[in-house]
N, CA and C atoms of all chains as a GROMACS GRO file, in nm:
protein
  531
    1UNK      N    1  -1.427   3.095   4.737
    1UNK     CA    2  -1.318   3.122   4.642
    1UNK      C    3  -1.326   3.026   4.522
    2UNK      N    4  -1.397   2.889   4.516
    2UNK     CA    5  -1.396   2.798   4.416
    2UNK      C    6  -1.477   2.881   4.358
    3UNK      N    7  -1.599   2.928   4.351
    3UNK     CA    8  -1.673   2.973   4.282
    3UNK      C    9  -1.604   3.101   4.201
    4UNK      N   10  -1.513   3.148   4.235
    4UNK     CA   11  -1.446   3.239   4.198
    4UNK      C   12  -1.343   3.205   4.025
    5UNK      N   13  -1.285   3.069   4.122
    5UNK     CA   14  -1.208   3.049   4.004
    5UNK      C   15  -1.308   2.952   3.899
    6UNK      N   16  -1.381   2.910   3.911
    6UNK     CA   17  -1.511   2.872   3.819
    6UNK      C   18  -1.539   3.003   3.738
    7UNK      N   19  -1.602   3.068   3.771
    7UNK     CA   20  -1.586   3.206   3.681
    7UNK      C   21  -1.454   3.241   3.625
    8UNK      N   22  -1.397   3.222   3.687
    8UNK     CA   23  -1.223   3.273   3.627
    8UNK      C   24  -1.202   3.184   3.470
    9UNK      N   25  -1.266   3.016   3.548
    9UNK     CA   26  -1.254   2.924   3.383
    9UNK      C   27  -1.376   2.981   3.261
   10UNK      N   28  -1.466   2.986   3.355
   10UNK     CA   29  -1.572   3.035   3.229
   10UNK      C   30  -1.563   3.179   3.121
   11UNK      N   31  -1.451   3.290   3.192
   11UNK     CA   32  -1.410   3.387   3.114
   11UNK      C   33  -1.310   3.365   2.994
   12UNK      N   34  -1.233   3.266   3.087
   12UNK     CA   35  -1.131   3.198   3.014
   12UNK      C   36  -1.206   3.148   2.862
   13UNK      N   37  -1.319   3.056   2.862
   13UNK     CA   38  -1.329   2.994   2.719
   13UNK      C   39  -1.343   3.090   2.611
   14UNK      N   40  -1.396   3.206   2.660
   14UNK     CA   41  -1.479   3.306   2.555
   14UNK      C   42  -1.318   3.320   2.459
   15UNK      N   43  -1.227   3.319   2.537
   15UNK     CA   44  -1.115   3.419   2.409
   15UNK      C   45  -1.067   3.260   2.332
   16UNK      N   46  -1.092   3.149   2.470
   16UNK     CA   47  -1.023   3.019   2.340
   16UNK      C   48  -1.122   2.961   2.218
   17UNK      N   49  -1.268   3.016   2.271
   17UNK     CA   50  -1.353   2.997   2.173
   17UNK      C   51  -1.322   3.124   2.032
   18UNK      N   52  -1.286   3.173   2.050
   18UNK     CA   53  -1.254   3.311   1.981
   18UNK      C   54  -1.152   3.262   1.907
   19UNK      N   55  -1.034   3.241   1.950
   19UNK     CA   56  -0.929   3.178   1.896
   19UNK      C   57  -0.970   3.068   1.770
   20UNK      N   58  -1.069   2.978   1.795
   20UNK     CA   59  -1.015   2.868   1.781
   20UNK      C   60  -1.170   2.900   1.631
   21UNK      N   61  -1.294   2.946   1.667
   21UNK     CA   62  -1.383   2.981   1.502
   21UNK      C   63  -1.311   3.100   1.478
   22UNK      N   64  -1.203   3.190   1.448
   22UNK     CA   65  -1.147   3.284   1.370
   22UNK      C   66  -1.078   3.246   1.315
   23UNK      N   67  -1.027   3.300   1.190
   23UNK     CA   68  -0.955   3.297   1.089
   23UNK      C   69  -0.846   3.444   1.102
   24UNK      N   70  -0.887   3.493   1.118
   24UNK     CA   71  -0.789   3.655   1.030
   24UNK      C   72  -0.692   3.596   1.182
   25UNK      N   73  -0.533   3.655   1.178
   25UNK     CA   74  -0.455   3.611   1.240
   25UNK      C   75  -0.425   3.716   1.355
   26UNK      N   76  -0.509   3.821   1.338
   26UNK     CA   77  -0.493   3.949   1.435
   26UNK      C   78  -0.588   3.863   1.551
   27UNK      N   79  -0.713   3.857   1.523
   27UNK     CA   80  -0.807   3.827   1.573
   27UNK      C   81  -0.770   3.708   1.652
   28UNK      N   82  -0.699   3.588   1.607
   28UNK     CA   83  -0.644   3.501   1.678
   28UNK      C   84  -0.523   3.592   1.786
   29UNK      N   85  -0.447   3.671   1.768
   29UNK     CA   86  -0.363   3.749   1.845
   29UNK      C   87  -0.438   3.792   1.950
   30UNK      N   88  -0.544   3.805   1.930
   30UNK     CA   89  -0.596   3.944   2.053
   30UNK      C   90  -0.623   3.824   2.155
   31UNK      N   91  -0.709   3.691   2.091
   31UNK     CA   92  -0.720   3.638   2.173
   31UNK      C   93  -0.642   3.555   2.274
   32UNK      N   94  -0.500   3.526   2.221
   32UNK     CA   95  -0.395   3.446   2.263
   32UNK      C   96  -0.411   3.542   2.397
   33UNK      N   97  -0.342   3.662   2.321
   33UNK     CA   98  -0.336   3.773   2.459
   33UNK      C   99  -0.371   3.807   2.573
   34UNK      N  100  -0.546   3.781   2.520
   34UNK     CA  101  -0.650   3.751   2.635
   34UNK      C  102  -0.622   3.676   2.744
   35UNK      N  103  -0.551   3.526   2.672
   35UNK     CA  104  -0.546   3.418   2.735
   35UNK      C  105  -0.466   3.412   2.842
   36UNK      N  106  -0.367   3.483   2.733
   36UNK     CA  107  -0.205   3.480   2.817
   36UNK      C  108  -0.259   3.549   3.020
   37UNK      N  109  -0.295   3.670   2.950
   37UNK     CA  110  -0.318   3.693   3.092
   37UNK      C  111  -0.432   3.679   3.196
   38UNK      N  112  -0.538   3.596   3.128
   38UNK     CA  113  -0.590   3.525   3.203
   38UNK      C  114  -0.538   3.435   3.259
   39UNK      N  115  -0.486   3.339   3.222
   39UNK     CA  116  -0.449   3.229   3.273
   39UNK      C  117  -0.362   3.265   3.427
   40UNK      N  118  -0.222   3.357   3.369
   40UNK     CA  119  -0.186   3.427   3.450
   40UNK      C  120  -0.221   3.462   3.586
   41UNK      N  121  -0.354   3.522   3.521
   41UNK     CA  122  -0.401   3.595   3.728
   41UNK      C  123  -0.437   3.482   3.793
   42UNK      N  124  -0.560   3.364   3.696
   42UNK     CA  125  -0.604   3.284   3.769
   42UNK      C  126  -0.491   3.181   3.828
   43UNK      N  127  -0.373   3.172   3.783
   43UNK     CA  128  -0.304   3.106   3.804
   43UNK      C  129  -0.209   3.158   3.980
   44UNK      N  130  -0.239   3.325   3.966
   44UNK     CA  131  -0.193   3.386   4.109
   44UNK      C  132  -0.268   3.321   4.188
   45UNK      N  133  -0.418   3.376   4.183
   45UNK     CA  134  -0.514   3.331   4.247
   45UNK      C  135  -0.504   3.217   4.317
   46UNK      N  136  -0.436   3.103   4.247
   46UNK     CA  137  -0.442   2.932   4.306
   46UNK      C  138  -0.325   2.952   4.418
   47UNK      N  139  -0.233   3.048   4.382
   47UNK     CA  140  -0.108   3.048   4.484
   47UNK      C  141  -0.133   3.123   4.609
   48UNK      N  142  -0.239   3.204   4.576
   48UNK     CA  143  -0.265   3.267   4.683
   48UNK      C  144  -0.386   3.189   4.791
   49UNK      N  145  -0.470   3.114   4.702
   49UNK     CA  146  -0.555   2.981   4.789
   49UNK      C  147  -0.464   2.866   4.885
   50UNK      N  148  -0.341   2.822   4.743
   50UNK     CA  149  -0.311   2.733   4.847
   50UNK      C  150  -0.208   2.774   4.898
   51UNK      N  151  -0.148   2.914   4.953
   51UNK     CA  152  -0.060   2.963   5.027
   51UNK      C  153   0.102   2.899   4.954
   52UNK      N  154   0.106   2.938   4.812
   52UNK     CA  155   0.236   2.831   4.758
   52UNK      C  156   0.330   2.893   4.670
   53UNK      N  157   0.426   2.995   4.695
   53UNK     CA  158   0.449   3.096   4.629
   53UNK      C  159   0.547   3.042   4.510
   54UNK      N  160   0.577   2.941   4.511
   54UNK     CA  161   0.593   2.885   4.362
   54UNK      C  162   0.541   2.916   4.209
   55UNK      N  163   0.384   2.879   4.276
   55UNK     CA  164   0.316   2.850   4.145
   55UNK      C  165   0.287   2.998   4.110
   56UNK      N  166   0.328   3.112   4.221
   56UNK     CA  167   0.347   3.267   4.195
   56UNK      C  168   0.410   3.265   4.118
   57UNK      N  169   0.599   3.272   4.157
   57UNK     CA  170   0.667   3.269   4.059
   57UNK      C  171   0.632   3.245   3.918
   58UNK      N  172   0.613   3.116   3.883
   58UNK     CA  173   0.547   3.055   3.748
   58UNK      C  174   0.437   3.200   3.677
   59UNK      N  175   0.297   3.211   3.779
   59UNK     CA  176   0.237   3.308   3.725
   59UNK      C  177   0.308   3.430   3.703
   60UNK      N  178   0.444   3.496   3.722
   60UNK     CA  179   0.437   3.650   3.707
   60UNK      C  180   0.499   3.612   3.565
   61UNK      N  181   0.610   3.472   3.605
   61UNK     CA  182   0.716   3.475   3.472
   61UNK      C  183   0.592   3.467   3.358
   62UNK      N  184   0.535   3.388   3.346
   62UNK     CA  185   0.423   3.396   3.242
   62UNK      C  186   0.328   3.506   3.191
   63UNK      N  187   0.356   3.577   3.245
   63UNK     CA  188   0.244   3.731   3.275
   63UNK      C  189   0.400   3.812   3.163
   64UNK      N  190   0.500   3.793   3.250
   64UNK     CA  191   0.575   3.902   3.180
   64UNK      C  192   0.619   3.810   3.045
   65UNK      N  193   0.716   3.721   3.041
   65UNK     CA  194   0.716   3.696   2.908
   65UNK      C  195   0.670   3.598   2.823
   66UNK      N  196   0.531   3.580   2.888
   66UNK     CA  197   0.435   3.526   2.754
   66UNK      C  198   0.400   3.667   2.676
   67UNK      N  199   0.387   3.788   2.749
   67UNK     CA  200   0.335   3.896   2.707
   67UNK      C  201   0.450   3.955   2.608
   68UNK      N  202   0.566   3.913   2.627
   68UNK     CA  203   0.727   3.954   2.563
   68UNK      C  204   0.707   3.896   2.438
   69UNK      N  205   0.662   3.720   2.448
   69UNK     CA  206   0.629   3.692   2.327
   69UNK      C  207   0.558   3.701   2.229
   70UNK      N  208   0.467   3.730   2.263
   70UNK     CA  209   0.330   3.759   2.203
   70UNK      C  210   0.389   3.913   2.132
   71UNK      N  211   0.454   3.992   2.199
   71UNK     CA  212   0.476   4.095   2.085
   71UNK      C  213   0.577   4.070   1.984
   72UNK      N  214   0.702   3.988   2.014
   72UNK     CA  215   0.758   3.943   1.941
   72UNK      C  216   0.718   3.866   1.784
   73UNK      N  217   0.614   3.756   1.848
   73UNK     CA  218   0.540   3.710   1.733
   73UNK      C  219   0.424   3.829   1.622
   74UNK      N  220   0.429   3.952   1.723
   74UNK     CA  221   0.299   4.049   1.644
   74UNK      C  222   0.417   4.074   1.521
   75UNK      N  223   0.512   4.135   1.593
   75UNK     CA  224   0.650   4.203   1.505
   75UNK      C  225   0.666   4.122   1.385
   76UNK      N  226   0.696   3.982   1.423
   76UNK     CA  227   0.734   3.851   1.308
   76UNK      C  228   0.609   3.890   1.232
   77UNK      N  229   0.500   3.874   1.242
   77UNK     CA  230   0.375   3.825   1.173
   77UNK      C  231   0.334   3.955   1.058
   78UNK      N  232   0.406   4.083   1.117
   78UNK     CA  233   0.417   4.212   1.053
   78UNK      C  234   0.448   4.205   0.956
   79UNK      N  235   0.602   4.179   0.957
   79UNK     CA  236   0.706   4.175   0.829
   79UNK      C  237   0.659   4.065   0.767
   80UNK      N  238   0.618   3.956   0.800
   80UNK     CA  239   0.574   3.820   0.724
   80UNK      C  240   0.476   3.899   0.611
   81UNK      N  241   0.403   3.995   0.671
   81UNK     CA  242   0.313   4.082   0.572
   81UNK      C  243   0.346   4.133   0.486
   82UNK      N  244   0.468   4.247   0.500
   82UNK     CA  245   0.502   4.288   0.432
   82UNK      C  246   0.594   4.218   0.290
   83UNK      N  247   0.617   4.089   0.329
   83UNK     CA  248   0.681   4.048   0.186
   83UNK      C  249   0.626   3.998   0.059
   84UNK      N  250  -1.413   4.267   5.727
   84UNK     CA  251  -1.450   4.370   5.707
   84UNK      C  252  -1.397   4.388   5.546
   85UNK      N  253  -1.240   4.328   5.561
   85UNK     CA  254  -1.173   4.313   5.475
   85UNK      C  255  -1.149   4.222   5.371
   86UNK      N  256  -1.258   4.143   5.467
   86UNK     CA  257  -1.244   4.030   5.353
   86UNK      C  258  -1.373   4.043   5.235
   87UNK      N  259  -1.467   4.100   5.290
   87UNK     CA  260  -1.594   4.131   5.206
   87UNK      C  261  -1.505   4.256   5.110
   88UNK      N  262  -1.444   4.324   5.158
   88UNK     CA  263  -1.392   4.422   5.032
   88UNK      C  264  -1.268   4.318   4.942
   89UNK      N  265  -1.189   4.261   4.942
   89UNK     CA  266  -1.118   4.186   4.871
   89UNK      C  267  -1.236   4.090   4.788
   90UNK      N  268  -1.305   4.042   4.857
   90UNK     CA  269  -1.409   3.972   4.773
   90UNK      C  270  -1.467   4.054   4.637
   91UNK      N  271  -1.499   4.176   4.692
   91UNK     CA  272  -1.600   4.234   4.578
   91UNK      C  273  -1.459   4.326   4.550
   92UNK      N  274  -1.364   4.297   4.535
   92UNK     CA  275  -1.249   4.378   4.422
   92UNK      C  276  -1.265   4.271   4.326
   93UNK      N  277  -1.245   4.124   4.356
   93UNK     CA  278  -1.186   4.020   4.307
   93UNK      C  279  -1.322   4.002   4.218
   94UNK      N  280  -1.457   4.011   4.283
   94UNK     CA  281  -1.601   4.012   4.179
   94UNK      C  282  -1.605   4.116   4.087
   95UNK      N  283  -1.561   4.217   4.051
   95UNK     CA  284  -1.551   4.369   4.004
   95UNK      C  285  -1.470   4.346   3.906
   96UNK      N  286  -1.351   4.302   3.912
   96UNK     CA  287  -1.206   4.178   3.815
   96UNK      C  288  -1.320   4.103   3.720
   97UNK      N  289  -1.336   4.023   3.794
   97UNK     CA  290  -1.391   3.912   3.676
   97UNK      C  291  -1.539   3.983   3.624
   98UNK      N  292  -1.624   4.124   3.661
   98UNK     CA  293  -1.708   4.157   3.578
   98UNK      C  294  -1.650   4.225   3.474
   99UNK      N  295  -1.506   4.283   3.504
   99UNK     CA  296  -1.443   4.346   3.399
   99UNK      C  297  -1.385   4.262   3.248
  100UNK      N  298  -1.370   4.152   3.310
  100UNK     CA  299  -1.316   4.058   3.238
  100UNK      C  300  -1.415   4.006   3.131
  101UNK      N  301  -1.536   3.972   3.170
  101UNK     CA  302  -1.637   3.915   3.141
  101UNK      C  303  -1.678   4.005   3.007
  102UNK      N  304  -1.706   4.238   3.042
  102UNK     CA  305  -1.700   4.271   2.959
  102UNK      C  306  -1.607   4.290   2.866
  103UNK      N  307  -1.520   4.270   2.901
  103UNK     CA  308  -1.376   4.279   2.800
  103UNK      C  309  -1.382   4.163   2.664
  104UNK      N  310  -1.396   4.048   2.740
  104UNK     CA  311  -1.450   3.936   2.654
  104UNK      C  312  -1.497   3.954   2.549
  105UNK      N  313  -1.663   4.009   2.600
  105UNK     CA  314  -1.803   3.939   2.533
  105UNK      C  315  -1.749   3.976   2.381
  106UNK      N  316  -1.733   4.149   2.343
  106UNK     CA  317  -1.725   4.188   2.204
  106UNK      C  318  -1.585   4.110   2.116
  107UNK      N  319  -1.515   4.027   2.181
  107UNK     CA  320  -1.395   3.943   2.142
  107UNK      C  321  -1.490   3.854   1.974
  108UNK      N  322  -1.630   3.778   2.065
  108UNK     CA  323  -1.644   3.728   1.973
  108UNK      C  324  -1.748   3.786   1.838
  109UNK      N  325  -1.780   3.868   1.865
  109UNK     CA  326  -1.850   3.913   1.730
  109UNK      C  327  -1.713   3.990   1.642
  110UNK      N  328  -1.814   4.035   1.528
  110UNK     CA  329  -1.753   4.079   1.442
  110UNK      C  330  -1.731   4.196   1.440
  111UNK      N  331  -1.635   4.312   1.472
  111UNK     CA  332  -1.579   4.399   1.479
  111UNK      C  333  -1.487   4.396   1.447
  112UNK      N  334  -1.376   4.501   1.450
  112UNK     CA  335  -1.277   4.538   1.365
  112UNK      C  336  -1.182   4.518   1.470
  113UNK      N  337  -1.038   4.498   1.470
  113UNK     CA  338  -0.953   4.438   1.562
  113UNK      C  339  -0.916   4.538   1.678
  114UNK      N  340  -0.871   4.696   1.632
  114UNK     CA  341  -0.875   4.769   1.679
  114UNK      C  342  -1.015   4.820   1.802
  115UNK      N  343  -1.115   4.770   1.747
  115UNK     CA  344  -1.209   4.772   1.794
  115UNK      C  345  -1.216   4.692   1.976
  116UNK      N  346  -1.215   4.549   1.942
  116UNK     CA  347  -1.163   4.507   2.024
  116UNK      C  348  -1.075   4.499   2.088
  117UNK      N  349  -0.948   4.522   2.046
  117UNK     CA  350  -0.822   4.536   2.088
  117UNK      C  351  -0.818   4.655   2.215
  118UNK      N  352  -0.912   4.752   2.186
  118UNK     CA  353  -0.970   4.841   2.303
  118UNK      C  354  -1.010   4.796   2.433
  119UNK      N  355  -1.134   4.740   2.379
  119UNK     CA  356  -1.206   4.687   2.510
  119UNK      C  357  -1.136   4.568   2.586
  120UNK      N  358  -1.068   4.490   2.494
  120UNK     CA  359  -1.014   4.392   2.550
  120UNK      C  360  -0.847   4.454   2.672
  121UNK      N  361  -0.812   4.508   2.586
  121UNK     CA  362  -0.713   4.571   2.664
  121UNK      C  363  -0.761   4.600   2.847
  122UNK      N  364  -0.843   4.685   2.779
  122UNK     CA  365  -0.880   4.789   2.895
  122UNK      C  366  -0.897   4.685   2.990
  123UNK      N  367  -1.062   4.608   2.972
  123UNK     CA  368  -1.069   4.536   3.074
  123UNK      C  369  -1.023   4.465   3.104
  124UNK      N  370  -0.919   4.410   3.019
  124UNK     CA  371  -0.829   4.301   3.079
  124UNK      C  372  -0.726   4.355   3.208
  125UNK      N  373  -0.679   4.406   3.177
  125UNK     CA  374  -0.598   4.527   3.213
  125UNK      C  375  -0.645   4.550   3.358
  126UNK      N  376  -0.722   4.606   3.366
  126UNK     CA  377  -0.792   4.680   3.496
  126UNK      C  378  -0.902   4.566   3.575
  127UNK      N  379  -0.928   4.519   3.489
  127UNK     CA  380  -0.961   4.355   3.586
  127UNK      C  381  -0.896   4.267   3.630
  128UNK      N  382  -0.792   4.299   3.587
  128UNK     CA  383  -0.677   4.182   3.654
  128UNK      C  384  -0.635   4.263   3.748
  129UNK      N  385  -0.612   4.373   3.715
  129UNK     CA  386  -0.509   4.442   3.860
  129UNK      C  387  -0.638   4.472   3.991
  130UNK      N  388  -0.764   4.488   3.921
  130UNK     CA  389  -0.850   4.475   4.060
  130UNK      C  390  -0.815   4.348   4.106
  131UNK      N  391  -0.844   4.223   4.036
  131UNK     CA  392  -0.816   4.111   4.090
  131UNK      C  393  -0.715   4.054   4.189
  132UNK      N  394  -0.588   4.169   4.112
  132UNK     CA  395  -0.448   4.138   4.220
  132UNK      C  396  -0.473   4.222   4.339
  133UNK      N  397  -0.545   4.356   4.343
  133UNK     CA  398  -0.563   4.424   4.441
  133UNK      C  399  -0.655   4.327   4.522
  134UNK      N  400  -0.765   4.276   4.473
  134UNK     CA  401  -0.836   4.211   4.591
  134UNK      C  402  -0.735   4.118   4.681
  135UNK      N  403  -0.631   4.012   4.573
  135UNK     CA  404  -0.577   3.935   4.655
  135UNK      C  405  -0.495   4.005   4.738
  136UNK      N  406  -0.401   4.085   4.751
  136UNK     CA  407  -0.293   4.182   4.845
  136UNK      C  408  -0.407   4.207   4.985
  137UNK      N  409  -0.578   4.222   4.944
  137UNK     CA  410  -0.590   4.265   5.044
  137UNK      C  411  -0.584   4.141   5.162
  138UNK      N  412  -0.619   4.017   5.092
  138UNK     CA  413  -0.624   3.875   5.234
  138UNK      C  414  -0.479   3.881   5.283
  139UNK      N  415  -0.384   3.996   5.244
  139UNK     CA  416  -0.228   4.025   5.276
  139UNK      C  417  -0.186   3.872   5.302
  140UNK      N  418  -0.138   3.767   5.194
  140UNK     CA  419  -0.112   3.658   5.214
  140UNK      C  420   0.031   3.672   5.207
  141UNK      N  421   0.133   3.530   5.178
  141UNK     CA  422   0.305   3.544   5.243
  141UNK      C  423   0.339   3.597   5.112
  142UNK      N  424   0.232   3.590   4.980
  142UNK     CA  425   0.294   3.636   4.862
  142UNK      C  426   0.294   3.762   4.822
  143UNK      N  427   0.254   3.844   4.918
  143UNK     CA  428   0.286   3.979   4.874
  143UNK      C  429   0.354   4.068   4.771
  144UNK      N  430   0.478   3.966   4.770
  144UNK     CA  431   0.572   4.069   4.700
  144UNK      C  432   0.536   4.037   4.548
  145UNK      N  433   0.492   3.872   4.560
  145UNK     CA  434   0.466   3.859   4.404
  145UNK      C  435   0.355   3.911   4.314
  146UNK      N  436   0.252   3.948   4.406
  146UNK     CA  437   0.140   4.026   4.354
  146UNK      C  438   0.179   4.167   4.319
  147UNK      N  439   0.256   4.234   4.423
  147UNK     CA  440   0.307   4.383   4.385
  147UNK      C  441   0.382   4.354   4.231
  148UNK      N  442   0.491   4.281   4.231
  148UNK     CA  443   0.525   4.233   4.105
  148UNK      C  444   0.444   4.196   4.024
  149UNK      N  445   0.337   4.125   4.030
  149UNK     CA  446   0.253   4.076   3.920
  149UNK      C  447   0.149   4.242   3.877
  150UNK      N  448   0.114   4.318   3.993
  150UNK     CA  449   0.068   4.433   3.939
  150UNK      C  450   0.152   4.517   3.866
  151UNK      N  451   0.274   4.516   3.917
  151UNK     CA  452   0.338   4.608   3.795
  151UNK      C  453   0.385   4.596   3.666
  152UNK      N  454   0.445   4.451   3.678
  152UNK     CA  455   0.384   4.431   3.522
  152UNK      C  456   0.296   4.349   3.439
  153UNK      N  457   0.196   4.391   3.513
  153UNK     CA  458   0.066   4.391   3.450
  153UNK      C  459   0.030   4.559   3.390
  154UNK      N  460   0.081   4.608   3.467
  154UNK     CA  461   0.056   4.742   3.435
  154UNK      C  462   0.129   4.792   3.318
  155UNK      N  463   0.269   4.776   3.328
  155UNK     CA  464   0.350   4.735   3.184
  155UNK      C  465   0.361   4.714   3.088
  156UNK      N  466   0.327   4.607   3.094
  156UNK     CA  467   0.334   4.487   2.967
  156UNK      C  468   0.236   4.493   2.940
  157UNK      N  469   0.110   4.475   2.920
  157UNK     CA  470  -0.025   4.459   2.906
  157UNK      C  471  -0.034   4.591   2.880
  158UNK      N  472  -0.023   4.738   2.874
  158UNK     CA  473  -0.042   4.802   2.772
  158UNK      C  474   0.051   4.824   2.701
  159UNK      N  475   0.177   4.780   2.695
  159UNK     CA  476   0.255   4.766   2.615
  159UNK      C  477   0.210   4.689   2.500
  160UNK      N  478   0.141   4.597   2.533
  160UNK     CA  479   0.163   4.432   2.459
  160UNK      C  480  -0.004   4.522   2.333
  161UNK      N  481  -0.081   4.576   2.413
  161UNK     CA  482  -0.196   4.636   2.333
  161UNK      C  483  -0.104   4.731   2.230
  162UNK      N  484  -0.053   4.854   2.270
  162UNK     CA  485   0.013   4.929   2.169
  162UNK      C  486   0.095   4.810   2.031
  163UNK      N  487   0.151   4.726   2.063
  163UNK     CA  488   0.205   4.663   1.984
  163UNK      C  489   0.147   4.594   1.902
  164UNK      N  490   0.044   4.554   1.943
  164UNK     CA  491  -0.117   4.453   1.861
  164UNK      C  492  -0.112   4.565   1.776
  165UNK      N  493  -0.153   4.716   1.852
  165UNK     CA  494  -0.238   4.829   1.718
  165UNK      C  495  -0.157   4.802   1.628
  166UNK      N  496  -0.041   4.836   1.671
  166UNK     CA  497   0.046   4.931   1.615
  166UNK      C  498   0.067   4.853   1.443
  167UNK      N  499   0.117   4.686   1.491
  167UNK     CA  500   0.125   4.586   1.380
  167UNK      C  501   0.032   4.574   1.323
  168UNK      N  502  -0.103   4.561   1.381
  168UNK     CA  503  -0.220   4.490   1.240
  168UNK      C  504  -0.256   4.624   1.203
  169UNK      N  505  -0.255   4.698   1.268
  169UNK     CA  506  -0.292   4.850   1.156
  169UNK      C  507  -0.204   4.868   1.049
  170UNK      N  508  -0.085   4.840   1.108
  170UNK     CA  509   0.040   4.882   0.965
  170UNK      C  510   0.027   4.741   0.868
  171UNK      N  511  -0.030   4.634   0.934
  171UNK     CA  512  -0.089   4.567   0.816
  171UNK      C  513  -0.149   4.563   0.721
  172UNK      N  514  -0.286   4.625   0.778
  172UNK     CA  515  -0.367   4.651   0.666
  172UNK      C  516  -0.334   4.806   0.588
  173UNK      N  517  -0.255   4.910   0.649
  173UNK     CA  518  -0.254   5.001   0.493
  173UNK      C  519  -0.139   4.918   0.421
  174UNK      N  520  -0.075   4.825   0.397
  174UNK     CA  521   0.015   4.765   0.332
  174UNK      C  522  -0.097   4.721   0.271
  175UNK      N  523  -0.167   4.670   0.268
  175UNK     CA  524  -0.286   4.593   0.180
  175UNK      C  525  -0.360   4.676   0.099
  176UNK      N  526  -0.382   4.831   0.176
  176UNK     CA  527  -0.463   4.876   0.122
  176UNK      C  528  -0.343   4.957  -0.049
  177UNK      N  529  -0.224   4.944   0.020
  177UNK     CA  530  -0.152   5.049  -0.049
  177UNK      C  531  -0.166   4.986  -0.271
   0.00000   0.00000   0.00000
């Protein structure tokens, strides 16, 4: 299962590497997004290794409204356009 | 028996993931990615949660929860990406 979440980190960099050489602010969006729910599963994953349904909790709330935010900020970043 | 199938759900997840990724970093058009990324994000994670449900651990309920809204939100959260940077750019183009 370590080897598992080793891969889980190494998928992980591609969107923070993404994030972090882009410029256009969509492109940074997609990748937050990425992140958001990566982090997320891998973060189930650890609760389900070390039998700890806490750090569950933590992962769903983060799954649902990091994902709440992230559209919230698309919405903001919209109209920011439009003015 | 079950555990070799939870294994290769949970390997199947992170190959999905992996392709979902790769086209993140080249240069394509957002929509473009916003596709692939979706998708496999999407459907690699919920294999992922399916693999874990199968070691049927005490967290059950939170994985059923974490699959559904994953299922949810996560194409919700894609429609809302299109929906904004597309109506971005014909404002630009207008």
């Amino acid at each position: 299962m370590d080897f598992i979440l080793i891969a889980m980190i190494l998928a992980l960099l591609i969107p923070i590497y993404e994030a972090w050489q882009d410029n256009d602010i969509w492109q940074k969006m997609l990748a937050f997004a990425s992140i958001a729910t990566k982090t997320s599963i891998m973060m189930l994953v650890v609760s389900v290794l070390r039998d700890d349904w806490p750090i569950g909790v933590v992962a769903v709330i983060i799954l649902s409204v990091g994902n709440a935010g992230l559209m919230l900020l698309a919405h903001l970043i919209r109209r920011m356009n439009e003015i | 028996m079950t555990n070799i199938f939870s294994y290769s759900l949970i390997i199947i997840g992170i190959i999905f993931w992996f392709w979902g990724t790769f086209p993140l970093v080249g240069n394509r058009s957002v929509l473009f990615k916003l596709h692939s990324l979706s998708v496999a994000d999407t459907l690699g994670s919920m294999s992922i949660v399916m693999g874990l449900l199968l070691q049927i651990p005490r967290e059950w309920s939170l994985l059923l929860l974490a699959l559904i809204t994953l299922a949810i939100w996560n194409t919700v959260l894609g429609y809302v990406l299109a929906y904004c940077s597309s109506s971005g750019e014909t404002t630009q183009n207008d």
